[in-house]
ZAMARGU-4260 file (C-alpha; in steps of 0.2 Angstrom, whole numbers, plus 5000, padded with zeros to 4 digits):
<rodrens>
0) 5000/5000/5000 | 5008/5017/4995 | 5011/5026/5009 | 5003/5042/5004 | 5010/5054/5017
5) 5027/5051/5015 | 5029/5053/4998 | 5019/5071/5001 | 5033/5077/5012 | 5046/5070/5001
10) 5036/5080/4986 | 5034/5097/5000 | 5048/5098/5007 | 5059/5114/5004 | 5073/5113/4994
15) 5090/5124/4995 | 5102/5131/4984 | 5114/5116/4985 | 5096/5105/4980 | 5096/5117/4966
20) 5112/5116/4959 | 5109/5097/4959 | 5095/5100/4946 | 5107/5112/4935 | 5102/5128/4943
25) 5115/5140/4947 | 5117/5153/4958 | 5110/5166/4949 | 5095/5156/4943 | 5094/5151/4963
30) 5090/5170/4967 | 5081/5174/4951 | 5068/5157/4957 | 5068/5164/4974 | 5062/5181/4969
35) 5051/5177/4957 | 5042/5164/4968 | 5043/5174/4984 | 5049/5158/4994 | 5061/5143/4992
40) 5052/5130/4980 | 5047/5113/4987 | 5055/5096/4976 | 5041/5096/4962 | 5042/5117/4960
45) 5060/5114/4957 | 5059/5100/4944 | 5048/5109/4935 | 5058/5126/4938 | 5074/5115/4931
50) 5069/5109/4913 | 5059/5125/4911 | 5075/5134/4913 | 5086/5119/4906 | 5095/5128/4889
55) 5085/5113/4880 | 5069/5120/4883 | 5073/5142/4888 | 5086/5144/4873 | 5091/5153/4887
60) 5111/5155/4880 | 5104/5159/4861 | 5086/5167/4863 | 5092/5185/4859 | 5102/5178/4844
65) 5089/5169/4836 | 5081/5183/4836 | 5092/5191/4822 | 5085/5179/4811 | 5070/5186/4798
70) 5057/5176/4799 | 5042/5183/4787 | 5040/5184/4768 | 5024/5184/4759 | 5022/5165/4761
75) 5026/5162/4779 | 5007/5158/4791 | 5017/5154/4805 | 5035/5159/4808 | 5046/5152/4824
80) 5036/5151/4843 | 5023/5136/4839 | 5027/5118/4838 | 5032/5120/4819 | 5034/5134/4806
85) 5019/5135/4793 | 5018/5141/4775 | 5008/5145/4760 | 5008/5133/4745 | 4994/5140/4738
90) 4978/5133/4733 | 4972/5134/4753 | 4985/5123/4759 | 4998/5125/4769 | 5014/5115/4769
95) 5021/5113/4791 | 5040/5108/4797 | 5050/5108/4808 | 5069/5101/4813 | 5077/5096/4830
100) 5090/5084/4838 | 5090/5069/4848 | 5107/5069/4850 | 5113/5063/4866 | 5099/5050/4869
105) 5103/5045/4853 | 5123/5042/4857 | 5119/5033/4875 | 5107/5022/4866 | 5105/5024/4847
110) 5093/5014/4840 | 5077/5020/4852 | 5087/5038/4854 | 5085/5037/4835 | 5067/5032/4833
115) 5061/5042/4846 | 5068/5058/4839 | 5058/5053/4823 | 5042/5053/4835 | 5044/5069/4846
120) 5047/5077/4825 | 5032/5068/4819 | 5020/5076/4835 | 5028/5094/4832 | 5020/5094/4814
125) 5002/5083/4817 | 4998/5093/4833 | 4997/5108/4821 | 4984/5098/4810 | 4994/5092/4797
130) 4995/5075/4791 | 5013/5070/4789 | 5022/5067/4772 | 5041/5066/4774 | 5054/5064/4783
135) 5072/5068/4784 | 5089/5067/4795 | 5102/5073/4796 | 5116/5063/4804 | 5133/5065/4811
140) 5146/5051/4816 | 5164/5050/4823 | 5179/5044/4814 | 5177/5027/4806 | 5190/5020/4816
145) 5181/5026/4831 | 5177/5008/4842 | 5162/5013/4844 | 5155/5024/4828 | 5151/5007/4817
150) 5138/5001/4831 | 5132/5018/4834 | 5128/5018/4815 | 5120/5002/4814 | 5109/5008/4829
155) 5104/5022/4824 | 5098/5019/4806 | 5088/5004/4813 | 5080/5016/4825 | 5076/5029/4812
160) 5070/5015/4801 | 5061/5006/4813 | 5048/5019/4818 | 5048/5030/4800 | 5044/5013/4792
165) 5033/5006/4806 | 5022/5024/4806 | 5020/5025/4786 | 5027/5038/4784 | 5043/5040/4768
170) 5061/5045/4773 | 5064/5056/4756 | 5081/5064/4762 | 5094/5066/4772 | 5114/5067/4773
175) 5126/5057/4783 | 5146/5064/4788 | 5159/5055/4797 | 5174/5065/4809 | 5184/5062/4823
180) 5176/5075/4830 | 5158/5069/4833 | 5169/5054/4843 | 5161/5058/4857 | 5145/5066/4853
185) 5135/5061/4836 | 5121/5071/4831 | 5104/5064/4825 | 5093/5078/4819 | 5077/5074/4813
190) 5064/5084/4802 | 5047/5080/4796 | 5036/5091/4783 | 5017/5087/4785 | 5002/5093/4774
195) 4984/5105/4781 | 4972/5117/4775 | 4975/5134/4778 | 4958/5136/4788 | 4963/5120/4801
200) 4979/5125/4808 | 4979/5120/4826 | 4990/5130/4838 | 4996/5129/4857 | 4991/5148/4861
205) 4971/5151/4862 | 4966/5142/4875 | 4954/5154/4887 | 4950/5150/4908 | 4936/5137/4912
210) 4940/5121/4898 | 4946/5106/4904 | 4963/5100/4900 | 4962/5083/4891 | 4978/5071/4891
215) 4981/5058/4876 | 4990/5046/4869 | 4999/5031/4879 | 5000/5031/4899 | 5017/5041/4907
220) 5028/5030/4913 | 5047/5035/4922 | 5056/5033/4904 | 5063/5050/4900 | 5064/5058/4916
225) 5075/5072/4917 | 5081/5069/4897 | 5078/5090/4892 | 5093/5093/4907 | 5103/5079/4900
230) 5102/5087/4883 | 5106/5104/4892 | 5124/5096/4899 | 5139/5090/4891 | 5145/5071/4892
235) 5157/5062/4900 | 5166/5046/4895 | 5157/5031/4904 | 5139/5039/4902 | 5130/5025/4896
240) 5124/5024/4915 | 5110/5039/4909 | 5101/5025/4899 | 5085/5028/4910 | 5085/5044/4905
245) 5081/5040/4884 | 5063/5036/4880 | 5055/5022/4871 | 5045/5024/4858 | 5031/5015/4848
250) 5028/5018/4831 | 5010/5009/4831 | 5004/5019/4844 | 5010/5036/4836 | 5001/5028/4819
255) 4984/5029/4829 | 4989/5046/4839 | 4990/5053/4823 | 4972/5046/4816 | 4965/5050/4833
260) 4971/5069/4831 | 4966/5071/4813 | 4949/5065/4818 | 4946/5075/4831 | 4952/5091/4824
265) 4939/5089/4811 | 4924/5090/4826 | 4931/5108/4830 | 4933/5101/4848 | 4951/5107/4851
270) 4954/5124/4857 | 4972/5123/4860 | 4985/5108/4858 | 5004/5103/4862 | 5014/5086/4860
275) 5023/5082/4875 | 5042/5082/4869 | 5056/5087/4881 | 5050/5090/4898 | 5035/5080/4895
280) 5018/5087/4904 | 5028/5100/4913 | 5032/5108/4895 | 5018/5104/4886 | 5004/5113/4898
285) 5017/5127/4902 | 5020/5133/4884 | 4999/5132/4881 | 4997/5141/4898 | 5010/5154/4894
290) 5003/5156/4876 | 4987/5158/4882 | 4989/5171/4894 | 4982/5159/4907 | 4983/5148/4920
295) 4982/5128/4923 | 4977/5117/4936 | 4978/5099/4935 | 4976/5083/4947 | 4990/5069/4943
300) 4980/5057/4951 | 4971/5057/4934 | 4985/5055/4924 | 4984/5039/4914 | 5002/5030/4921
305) 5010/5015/4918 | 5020/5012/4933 | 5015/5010/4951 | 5017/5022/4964 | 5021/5037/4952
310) 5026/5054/4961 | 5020/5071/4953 | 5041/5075/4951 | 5040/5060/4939 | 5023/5061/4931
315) 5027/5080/4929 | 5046/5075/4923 | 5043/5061/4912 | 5047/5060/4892 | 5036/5044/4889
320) 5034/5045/4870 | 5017/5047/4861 | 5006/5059/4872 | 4998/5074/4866 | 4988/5088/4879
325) 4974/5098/4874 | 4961/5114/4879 | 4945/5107/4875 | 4930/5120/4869 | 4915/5116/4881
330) 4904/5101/4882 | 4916/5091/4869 | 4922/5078/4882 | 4913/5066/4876 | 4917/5067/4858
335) 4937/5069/4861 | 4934/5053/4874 | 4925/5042/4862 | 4937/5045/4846 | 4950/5040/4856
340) 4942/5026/4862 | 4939/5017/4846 | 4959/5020/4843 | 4961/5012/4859 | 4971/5025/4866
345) 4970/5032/4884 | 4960/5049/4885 | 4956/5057/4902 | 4954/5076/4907 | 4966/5079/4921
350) 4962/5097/4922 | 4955/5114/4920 | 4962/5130/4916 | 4958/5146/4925 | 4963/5165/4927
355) 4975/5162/4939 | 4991/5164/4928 | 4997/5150/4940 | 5002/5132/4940 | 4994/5121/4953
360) 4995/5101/4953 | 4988/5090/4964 | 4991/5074/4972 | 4983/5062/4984 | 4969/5077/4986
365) 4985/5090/4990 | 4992/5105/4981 | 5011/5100/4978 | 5015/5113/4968 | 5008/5132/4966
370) 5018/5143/4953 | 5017/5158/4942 | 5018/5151/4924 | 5028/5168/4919 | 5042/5167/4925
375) 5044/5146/4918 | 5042/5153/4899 | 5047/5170/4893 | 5052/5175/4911 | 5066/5163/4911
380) 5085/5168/4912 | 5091/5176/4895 | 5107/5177/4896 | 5122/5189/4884 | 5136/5176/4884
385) 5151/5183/4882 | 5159/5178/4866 | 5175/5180/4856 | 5178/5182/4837 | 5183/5166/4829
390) 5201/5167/4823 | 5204/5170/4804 | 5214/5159/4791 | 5227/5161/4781 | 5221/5160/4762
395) 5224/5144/4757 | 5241/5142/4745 | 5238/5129/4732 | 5255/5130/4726 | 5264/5123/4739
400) 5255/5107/4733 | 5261/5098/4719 | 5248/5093/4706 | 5242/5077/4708 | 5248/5064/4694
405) 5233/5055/4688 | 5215/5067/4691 | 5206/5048/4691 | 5216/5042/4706 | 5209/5058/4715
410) 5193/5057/4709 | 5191/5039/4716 | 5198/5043/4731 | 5185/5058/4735 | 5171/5048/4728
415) 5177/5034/4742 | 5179/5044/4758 | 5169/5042/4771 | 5158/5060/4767 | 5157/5057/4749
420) 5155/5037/4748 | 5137/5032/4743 | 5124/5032/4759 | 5113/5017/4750 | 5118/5004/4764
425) 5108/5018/4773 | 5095/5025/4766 | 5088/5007/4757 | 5083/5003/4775 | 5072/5017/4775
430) 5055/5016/4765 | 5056/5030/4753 | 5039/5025/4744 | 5025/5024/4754 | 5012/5035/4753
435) 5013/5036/4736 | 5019/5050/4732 | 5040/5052/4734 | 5044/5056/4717 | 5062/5057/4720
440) 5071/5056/4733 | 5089/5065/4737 | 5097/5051/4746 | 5103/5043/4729 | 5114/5058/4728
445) 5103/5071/4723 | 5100/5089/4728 | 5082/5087/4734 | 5069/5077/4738 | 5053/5079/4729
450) 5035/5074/4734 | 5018/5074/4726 | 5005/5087/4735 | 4993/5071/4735 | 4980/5074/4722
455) 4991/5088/4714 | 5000/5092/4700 | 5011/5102/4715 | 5026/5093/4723 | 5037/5101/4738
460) 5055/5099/4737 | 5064/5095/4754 | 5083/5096/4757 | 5095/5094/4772 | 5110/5105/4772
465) 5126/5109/4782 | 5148/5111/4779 | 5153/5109/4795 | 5171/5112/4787 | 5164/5128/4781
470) 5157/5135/4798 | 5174/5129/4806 | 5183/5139/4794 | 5173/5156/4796 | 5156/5153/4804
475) 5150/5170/4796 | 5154/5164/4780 | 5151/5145/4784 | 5131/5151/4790 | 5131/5159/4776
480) 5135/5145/4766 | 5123/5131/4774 | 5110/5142/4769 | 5116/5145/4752 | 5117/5126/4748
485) 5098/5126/4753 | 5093/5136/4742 | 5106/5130/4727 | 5097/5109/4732 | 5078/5118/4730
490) 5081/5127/4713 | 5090/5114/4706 | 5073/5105/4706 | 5066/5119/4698 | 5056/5124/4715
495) 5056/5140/4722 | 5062/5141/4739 | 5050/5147/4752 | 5056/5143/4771 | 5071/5135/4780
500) 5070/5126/4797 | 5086/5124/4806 | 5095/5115/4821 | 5109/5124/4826 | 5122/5110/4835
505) 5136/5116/4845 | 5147/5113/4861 | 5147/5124/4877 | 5140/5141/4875 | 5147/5148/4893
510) 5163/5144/4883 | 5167/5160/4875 | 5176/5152/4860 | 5159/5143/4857 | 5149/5155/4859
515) 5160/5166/4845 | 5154/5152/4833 | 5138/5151/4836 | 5136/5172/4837 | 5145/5174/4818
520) 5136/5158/4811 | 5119/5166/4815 | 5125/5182/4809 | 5128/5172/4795 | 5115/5163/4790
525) 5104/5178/4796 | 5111/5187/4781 | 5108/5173/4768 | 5091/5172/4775 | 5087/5191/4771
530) 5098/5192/4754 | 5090/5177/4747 | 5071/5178/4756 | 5073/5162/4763 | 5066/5166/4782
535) 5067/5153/4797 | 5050/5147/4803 | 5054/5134/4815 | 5070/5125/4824 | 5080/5120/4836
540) 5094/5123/4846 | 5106/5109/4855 | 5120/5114/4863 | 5133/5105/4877 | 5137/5094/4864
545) 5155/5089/4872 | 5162/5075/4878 | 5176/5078/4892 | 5176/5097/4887 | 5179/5093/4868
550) 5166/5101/4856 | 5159/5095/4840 | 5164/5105/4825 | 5150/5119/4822 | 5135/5112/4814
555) 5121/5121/4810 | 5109/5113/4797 | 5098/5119/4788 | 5081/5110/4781 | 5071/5117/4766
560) 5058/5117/4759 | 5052/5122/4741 | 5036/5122/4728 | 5035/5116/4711 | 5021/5121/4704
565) 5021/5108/4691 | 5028/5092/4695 | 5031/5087/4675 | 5043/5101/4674 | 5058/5097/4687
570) 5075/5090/4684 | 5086/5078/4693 | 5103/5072/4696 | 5095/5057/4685 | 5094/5061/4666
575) 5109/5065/4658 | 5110/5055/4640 | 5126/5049/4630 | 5131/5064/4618 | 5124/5077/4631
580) 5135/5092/4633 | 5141/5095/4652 | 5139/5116/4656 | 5146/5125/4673 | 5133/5139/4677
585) 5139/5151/4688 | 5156/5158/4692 | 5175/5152/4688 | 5181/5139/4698 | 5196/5137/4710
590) 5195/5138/4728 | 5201/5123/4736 | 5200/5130/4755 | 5191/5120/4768 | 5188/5107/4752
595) 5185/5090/4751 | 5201/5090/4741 | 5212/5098/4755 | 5206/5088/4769 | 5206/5068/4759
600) 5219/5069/4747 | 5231/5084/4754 | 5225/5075/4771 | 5226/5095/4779 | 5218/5099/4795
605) 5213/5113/4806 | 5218/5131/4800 | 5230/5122/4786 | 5214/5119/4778 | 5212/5137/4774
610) 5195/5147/4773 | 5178/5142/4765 | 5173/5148/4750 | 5165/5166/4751 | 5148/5165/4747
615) 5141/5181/4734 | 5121/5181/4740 | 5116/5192/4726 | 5123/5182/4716 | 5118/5167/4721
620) 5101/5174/4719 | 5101/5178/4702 | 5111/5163/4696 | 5098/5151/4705 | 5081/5160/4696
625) 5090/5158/4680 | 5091/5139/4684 | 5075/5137/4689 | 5071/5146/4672 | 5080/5133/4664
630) 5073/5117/4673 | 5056/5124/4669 | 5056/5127/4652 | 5063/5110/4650 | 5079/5115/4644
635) 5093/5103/4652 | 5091/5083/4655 | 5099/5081/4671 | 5106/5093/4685 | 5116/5092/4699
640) 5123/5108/4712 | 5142/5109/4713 | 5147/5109/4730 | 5159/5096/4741 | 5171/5088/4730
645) 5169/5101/4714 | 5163/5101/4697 | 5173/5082/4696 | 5163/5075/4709 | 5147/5083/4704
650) 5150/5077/4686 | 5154/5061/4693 | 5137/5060/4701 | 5130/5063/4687 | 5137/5050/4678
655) 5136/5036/4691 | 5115/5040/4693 | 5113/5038/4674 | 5123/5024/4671 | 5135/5033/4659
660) 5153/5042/4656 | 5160/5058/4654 | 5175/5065/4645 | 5178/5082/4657 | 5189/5094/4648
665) 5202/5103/4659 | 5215/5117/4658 | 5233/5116/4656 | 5235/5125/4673 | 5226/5127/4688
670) 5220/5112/4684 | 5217/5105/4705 | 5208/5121/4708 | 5197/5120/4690 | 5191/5102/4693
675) 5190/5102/4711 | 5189/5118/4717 | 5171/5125/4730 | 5168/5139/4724 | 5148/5145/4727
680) 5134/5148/4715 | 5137/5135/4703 | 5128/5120/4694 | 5133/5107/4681 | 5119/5105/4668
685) 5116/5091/4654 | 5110/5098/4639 | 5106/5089/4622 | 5121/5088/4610 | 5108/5096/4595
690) 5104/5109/4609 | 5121/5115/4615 | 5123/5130/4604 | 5104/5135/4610 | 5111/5134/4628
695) 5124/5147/4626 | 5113/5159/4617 | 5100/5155/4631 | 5115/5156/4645 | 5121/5173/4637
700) 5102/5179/4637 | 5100/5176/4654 | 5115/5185/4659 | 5122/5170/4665 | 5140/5164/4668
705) 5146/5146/4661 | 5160/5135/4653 | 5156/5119/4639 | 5165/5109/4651 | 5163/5091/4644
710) 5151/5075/4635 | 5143/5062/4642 | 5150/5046/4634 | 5149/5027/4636 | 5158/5018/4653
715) 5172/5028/4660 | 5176/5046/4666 | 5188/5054/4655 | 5200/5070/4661 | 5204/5078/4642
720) 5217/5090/4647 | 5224/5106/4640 | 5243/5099/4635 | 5242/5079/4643 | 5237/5064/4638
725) 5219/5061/4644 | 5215/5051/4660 | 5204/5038/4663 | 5194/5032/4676 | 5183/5015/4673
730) 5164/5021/4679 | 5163/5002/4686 | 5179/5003/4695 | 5171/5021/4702 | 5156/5014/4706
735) 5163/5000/4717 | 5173/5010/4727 | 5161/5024/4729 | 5145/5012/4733 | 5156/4997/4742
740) 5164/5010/4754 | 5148/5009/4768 | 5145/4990/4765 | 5162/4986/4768 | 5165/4998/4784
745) 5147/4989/4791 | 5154/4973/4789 | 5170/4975/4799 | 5180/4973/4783
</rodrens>
């Protein structure tokens, strides 16, 4: 029998600064708590205060940075503050997405840290109304010889697989990169991109005093607890023991939490609603309270649970995966409860909200907790960390370098590396196809995914972005470029680009040095967002991503999103035909720091490397409509961005997709730089032999810049060279070592 009074006192009792700092609260948050609440909190006040005021869930080290970003154009319904961004797609409907991380539950245990990231993403975008249509991740792993990193793989794709498959929903994109420095600390960002109609958009603010508080979904267990603080600290060697503290997800029941939500949003029953992610119940009716302007009262006795002898600290805690909370319009109890009944999922009210502006819970008949919701949302520390400016490069000195001997022994060893190596092993354990409507993914190499608006002649094009060289390089220029790449992947397609979600991933922001980087890449990007109108709608920030004080390289990835207004007129990296003519668009070549080149086959690091590429927004503005100009008007066969690796890589891409060679004519100098070189802004087009002498009157009309720059031929790739004999490359012996490389490394061979 539980002894009730005991665990009262345990949940009353009054707790001091040294309780406090147990729970990740400092000093300074100690006072600012105590003068906001008047009095020392009791064991559940404090809980609550310390993931509300965890960075996970505050943003309390980046809030008044973020807010540099732009976040409005004339498409945007809903920009950043609600469970996901929303924007126009005309025709009524409204496309919704949003990215975040699961980073560290997904190191300590991979494959449920994994697919319950996939989860919490999948909630962010069908508590808003939409019904979910693609996934994507992006994914970060140490070195290869790390003894952990091949298991850690293996996990986490089988987790991502497991519950993106198991839901039915398609994984359409993604990227995958491998370095020493995510040995401690591999990143698993995960978005999802969901479909409504304009006039049923759901939200977590509206909800008014007097309407009950209705829980769904599965029954809380003790899984979870405490996971927002965990994400808000760095690692330690040997932490494995914080297992407990990662969720367990299941995909079945999130398949009929979505159908239960849809239905019920058609009744007009819902007043206000919120998934419970990180921080569970606490978050969830926090953020609605807060949003709201209101207060909340709830009895935890109520609350469906799975375990016995449940305190409120660990119903209130807990991160048990597929539950939604929701603000119920009068008298529609019994409609909410009997749609869930028929999914068989639990449904109970548990509360009420009121005028208050206060949080009460109660358990065993007893107030255990009594605070202002203010000060637990936008009231929360907001702090002006102090930073440093990141260090400048040295240019990067190509001639101290002799030029390689054979450009084919290059080529296949950037088409092998880790980064650059084919990610089929991957993504063929994702189902790409369901639904119906993936009409090309980008995981095959492409720049973007493209899905059919179901019913439509429209298609959204979803990409997954981030140079983490780059940003390490310069992160003003490297934020820059992450955003650049987004909107190069989208136009490529021939979609205009409308929005961007992002996850900004870093170490430790009290760390001036970290915070310099994560200051200057949101300058950065800031500024591509505004040159190019490509505002942030939603996102996520993870920081305290170290391991025994070592950082990850700076890595803030973008996800975008694009329309096509007609899906019969886009272009791919599949296409090109033998006799096509290769064309660069956009400007010279030959910038080979912080390139794939410098760091594989120089085998460079740090500032050695040299600087990114710099990144010309205007240009990259006009050179991108002039492409999508192009792919609509049906003018090129196959198309493919030029970005890690340079215009060899990218032309070996497009050579390996169709199936076909290519001769690639080169200079008699500069010839590293020319073949291999970064440089921003520019594509690789394959244009019909009988059509090549249209393109450059086309190319010249559009006041565009570009090189003929090779053929498409039978079964190798060729480097015809100003002055030398040509070069050859076998395209079997490329695609062996570029698709064998991830088969091989999973194998132990």
């Amino acid at each position: 029998m539980t002894d009730t009074s005991a665990i009262l006192a345990h949940l009353k009792a009054e707790q001091t600064e040294t309780d406090a700092a147990g729970h990740g609260i400092n000093a300074e948050e100690w006072d600012r708590l105590v003068t906001r609440l008047g009095r020392n909190p009791n064991l559940v006040e404090l809980g609550i205060y310390s993931v509300m005021w965890s960075e996970h869930c505050s943003y309390k080290s980046s809030r008044r940075h973020l807010s540099k970003f732009p976040t409005k154009n004339d498409r945007v319904i809903q920009g950043p503050g609600e469970n996901a961004g929303v924007i126009d797609i005309g025709d009524g409907q409204a496309a919704i997405f949003k990215m975040e991380s699961h980073n560290h539950p997904s190191y300590i245990e991979p494959y449920q840290g994994a697919a319950t990231g996939v989860g919490g993403i999948l909630r962010d975008v069908f508590t808003m109304g939409a019904r979910p249509i693609a996934l994507v991740n992006a994914l970060r792993f140490g070195s290869p010889d790390h003894p952990k990193t091949r298991s850690l793989v293996a996990g986490v794709v089988s987790g991502i697989g497991g519950y993106g498959n198991c839901v039915g929903v398609p994984t359409v994109a993604g990227e995958t990169q491998f370095d020493e420095g995510y040995n401690g600390n591999i990143l698993v960002n995960a978005m999802a991109v969901g479909l409504a109609d304009q006039d049923k958009i759901f939200y977590a603010r509206g909800a008014t005093p007097g309407n009950p508080i209705f829980y769904v979904g599965s029954k809380t267990g003790r899984d979870g607890i405490h996971g927002a603080t965990m994400a808000s600290a760095e690692f330690s060697e040997g932490d494995e023991e914080k297992r407990p503290t990662v969720q367990v997800g299941d995909p079945f029941t999130e398949k009929l939490l979505i159908e239960a939500c849809l239905e019920l949003m058609a009744t007009d029953a819902i007043q206000a609603i919120q998934d419970m992610g990180a921080a569970g119940l606490t978050s969830s009716s926090v953020e609605m309270a807060d949003k709201g302007g209101i207060g909340i009262e709830m009895d935890l006795d109520k609350v469906p649970q799975r375990e016995e002898g449940m305190t409120a600290y660990e119903i209130m805690l807990s991160e048990s995966q597929e539950r939604m909370l929701m603000v119920l319009k009068p008298g529609k109890e019994d409609v909410a409860k009997a749609i869930f009944d028929k999914y068989d999922l639990d449904a109970e009210v548990i509360g009420v909200t009121t005028d208050t502006g206060h949080m009460v819970l109660k358990q065993f008949g007893e107030v255990v907790c009594d605070i202002p919701v203010p000060p637990l949302a936008e009231d929360a520390p907001n702090y002006d960390r102090p930073w440093v400016e990141p260090r400048t490069r040295q240019p990067f000195d190509i001639s101290k370098y002799p030029e390689p001997e054979d450009y084919g022994e290059v080529l296949l060893k950037l088409m092998s590396s880790p980064d650059m190596a084919s990610k089929r092993w991957i993504w063929e354990q994702y189902d790409r196809h369901v639904m119906g409507d993936t009409i090309d993914s980008s995981q095959s190499m492409g720049d973007a995914a493209i899905v059919r608006i179901h019913g439509t002649n429209k298609a959204l094009a979803i990409c997954s972005d981030c140079n983490p060289h780059y940003v390490a390089a310069d992160p003003y220029e490297g934020g820059k470029a992450v955003v650049a790449e987004a909107y190069r992947n989208l136009s490529a397609v021939g979609a205009t680009p409308i929005a961007i979600t992002d996850n900004l991933n870093f170490g430790n922001p009290e760390k001036p040095a970290t915070m310099g980087y994560i200051v200057k890449a949101i300058e950065g990007m800031a500024e591509a967002c505004r040159v190019l109108d490509f505002p942030v709608v939603s996102g996520n920030v993870s920081l305290y991503n170290e391991t025994d004080g070592k950082a990850i390289p700076p890595t803030p990835v973008v996800g975008g999103v694009g329309l096509i207004e007609d899906v019969s007129k886009v272009a791919t990296l599949k296409g090109a035909q033998s006799g096509d003519a290769l064309f660069v668009i956009g400007p010279d070549a030959g910038h080979l720091g912080a390139s794939l080149y410098a760091r594989e086959w120089l085998g460079l690091k740090g500032d050695d490397l040299g600087p990114p590429p710099p990144v010309n927004l205007d240009e990259a503005v006009h050179v991108a409509a002039g492409i999508r100009k192009l792919v609509r008007e049906g003018a090129v066969h196959a198309i493919h961005d030029i970005s890690d690796g340079g215009l060899a890589c990218a032309v070996a891409e497009l050579a390996l997709s169709a199936g076909l060679g290519a001769d690639i004519y080169g200079p008699g100098a500069g010839r590293a730089g020319f073949l291999f070189g970064e440089d921003q802004n520019r594509y690789v087009v394959a244009v019909a032999a009988a059509g090549a002498d249209a393109m450059h009157q086309r190319l010249k009309s559009l006041g565009l810049s570009f090189v003929q720059v090779g053929t498409i031929t039978t079964d190798s790739i060729n480097f015809v060279l100003v002055d030398s004999a040509p070069q050859s490359l076998s395209l079997a012996t490329l695609r062996e070592a570029h698709e064998g490389w991830l088969p091989r490394y999973m194998k132990g061979e």
